[in-house]
C-alpha positions as CSV (number, residue, x, y, z in Angstrom):
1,X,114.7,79.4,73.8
2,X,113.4,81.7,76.7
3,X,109.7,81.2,77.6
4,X,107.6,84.0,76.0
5,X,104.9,85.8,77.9
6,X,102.0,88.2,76.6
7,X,101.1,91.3,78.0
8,X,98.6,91.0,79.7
9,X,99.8,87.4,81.8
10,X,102.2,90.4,83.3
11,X,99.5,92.6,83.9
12,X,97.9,89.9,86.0
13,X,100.9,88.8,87.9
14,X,102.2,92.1,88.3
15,X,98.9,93.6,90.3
16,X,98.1,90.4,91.8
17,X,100.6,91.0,94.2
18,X,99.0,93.9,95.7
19,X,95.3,91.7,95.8
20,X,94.3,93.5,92.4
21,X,92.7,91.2,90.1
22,X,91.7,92.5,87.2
23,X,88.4,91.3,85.0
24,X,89.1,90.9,81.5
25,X,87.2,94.1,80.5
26,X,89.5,96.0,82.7
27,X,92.7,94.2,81.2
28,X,90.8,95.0,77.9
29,X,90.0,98.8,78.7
30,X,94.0,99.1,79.9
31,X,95.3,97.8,76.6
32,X,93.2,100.2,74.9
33,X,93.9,103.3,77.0
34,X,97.7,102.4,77.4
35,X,99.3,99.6,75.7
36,X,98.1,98.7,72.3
37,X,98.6,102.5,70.6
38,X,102.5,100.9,70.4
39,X,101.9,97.3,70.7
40,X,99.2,94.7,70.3
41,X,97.3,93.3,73.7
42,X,98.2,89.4,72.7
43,X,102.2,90.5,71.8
44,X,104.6,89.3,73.6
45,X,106.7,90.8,76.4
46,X,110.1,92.1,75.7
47,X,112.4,95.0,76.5
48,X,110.3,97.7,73.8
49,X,107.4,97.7,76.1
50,X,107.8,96.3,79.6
51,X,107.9,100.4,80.2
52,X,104.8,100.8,78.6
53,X,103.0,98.0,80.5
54,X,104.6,99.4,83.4
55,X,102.9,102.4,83.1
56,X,99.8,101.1,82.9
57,X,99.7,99.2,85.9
58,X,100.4,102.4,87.4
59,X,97.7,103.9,86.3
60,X,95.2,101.3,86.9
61,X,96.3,101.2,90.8
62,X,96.4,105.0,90.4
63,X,91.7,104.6,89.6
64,X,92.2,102.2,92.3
65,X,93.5,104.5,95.1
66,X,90.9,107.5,94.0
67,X,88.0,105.1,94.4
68,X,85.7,105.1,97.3
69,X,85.9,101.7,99.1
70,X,82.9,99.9,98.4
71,X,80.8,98.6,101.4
72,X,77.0,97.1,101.1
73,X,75.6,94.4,103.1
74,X,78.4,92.1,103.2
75,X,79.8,92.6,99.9
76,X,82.9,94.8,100.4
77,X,85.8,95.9,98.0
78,X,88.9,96.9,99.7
79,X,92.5,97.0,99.3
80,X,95.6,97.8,101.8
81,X,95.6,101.3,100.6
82,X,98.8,101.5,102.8
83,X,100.8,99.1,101.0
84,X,99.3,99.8,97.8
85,X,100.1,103.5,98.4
86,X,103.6,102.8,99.1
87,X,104.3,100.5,95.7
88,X,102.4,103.3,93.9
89,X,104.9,105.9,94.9
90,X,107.8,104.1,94.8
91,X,106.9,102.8,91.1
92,X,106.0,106.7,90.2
93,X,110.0,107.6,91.5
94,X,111.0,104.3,89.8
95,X,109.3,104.9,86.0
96,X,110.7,108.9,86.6
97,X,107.2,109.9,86.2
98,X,105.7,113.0,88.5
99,X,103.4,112.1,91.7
100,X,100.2,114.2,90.5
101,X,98.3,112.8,93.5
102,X,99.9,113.1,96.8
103,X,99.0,110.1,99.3
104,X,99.6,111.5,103.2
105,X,99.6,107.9,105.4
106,X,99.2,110.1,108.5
107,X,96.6,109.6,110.7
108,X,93.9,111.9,109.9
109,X,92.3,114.2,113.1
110,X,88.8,114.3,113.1
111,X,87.0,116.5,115.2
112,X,84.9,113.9,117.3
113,X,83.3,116.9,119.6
114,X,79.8,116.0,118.5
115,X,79.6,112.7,120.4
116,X,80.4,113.7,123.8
């Protein structure tokens, strides 16, 4: 018999790969938001809703990239937003969903006249 998994154990182990950890009130909020409107939090993986679960890792990186980085005293929350930004978009192609945020990984030009 193949091991059985839950849910959210993929949720972890699928954003902790990108240095996402999730609280359990975020894993909590995604199940509600996403994942149990067709399938309980605690059920178990399986090829109905890997899709589904999917798609809500998406999303959550998706809050992720649209949040400010978080910098006070010398508690800081950051993420590679360059590699993050890159599985984002290819998952978006990959799930055949549409891009509604663009992510440019050009250098931005910042007029810098000011301090001269």
């Amino acid at each position: 018999m193949a091991t059985e998994y839950k849910v959210s154990d993929y949720l972890n182990s699928k954003l902790i790969r990108l240095g996402i950890e999730l609280s359990d009130v975020e894993i909590a909020v995604l199940n509600i938001k996403y994942i149990i409107p067709i399938t309980a939090p605690d059920s178990v993986l399986d090829q109905n809703n890997i899709a589904l679960v999917d798609k809500a890792c998406l999303y959550q990186v998706r809050d992720l990239l649209l949040a400010p980085e978080i910098v006070e005293g010398g508690y800081s929350i950051k993420y590679d937003k360059e590699s993050v930004t890159k599985w984002y978009n290819s998952e978006v192609h990959r799930l055949g969903l549409s891009n509604n945020i663009e992510f440019s990984l050009a250098p931005k030009i910042r007029d810098a006249s000011n301090y001269w």
